[in-house]
N, C-alpha and C positions, 0 to 999 in steps of 0.2 A: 504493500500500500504506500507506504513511507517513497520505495525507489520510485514507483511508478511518479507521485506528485514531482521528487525531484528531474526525473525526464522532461514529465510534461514541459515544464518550465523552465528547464536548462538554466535551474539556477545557480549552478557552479558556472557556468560559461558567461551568465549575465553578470554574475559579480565580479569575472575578471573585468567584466568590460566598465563595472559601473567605478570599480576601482581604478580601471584607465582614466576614465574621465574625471573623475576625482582627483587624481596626481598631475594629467594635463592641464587642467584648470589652475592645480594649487601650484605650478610650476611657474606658467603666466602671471596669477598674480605676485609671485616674490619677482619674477626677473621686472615685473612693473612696479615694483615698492623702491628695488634696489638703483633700476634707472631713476626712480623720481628723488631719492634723497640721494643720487649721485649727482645729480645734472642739473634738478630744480632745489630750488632755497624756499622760497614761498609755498611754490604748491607742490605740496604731498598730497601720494595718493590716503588719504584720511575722511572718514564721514566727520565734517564737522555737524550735523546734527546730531551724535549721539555722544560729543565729546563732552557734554556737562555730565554727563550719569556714572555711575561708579562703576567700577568693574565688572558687577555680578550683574547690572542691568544690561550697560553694555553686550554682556556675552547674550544677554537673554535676545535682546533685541535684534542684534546683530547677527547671531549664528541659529538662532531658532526662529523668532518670530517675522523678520526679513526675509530668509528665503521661501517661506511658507505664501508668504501674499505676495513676493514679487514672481513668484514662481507662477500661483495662479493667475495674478493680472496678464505679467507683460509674457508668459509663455501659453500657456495654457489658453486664458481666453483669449487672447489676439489673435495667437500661429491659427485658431479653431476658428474665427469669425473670421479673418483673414482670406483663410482657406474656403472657407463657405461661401464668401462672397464672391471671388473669385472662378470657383467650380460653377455657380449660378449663370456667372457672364461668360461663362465659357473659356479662360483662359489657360493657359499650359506651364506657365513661370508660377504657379501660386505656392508654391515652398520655399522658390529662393528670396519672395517677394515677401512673403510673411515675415522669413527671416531679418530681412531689412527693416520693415518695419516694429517689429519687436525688440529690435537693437535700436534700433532710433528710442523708441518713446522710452524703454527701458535708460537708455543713455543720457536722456534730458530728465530725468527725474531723478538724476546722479550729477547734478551742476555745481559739484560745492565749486569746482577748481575746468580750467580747459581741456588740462590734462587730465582730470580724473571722469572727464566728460566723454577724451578719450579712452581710457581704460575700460568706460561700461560700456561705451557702444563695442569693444570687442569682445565684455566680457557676454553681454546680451546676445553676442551674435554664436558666440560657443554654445552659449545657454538654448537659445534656438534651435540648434542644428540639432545639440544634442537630445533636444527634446521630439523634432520631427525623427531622430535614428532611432530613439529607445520606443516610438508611439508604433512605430512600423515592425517592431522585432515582438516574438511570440514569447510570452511571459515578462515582457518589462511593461512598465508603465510609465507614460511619457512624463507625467508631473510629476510621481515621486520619485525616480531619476533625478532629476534639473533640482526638484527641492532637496535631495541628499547632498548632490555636485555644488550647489550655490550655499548650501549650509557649510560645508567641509571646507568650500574657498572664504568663506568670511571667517570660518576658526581661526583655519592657516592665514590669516592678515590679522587678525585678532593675538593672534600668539606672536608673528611678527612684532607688532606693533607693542608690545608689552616686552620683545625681548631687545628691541631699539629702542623704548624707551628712557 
């Protein structure tokens, strides 16, 4: 019984993969923490809206409660209303189109700094991708993928961030 669920669901094969995506992401974010306190003085990549709250809120907000809604909003409902509206009008680009746009609006809602405006429009656009890869693959689920990947990348800059401070 036990094997058969683990077949079904190739959840050994999914978790190498959810773990790739988890290490590719946390990778991106240090080599963009490392270039921003290399190269920039002013603008770090840092949320200044969560910089007044103390550590334990911070963590809560930051690596729980943020990838949970942004995962919903900017992956989940966009890439799916995106896609819907798109398949209605009959178009053939609606994935790489959703992904743009979910990296966009994801990206401007990450304006503390230019650069960190830059950082989410790439980090959205991973977020994206990975979210169309895991919706299409048999036994993942595309939102709690992206919200495990985007929780795991805000630890790892959460932990940076405490180990350069």
């Amino acid at each position: 019984m036990v094997e058969h669920i683990f077949e079904r669901f190739n959840i050994f094969r999914n978790l190498k993969i959810l773990l790739f995506m988890s290490a590719f992401k946390a990778v991106i974010s240090i080599i963009f923490s490392i270039l921003s306190n290399y190269f920039l003085d002013s603008e770090k990549i840092t949320n200044s809206a969560i910089q007044g709250f103390d550590t334990a809120n911070k963590f809560v907000i930051a690596v729980l409660f943020a990838p949970l809604i942004e995962t919903l909003i900017f992956q989940f409902l966009v890439i799916e209303l995106v896609l819907f509206l798109l398949k209605r009008a009959k178009h053939s680009y609606g994935e790489f189109f959703s992904i743009l746009v979910s990296s966009f609006l994801f990206s401007m809602t990450h304006s503390y700094s230019n650069y960190y405006i830059l950082y989410a429009f790439i980090s959205g656009f991973i977020y994206a991708y990975f979210y169309l890869f895991a919706r299409k693959r048999n036994g993942m689920n595309g939102y709690l993928t992206v919200a495990f990947v985007h929780s795991f990348s805000n630890f790892t800059g959460f932990i940076f961030e405490i180990l350069t401070s």
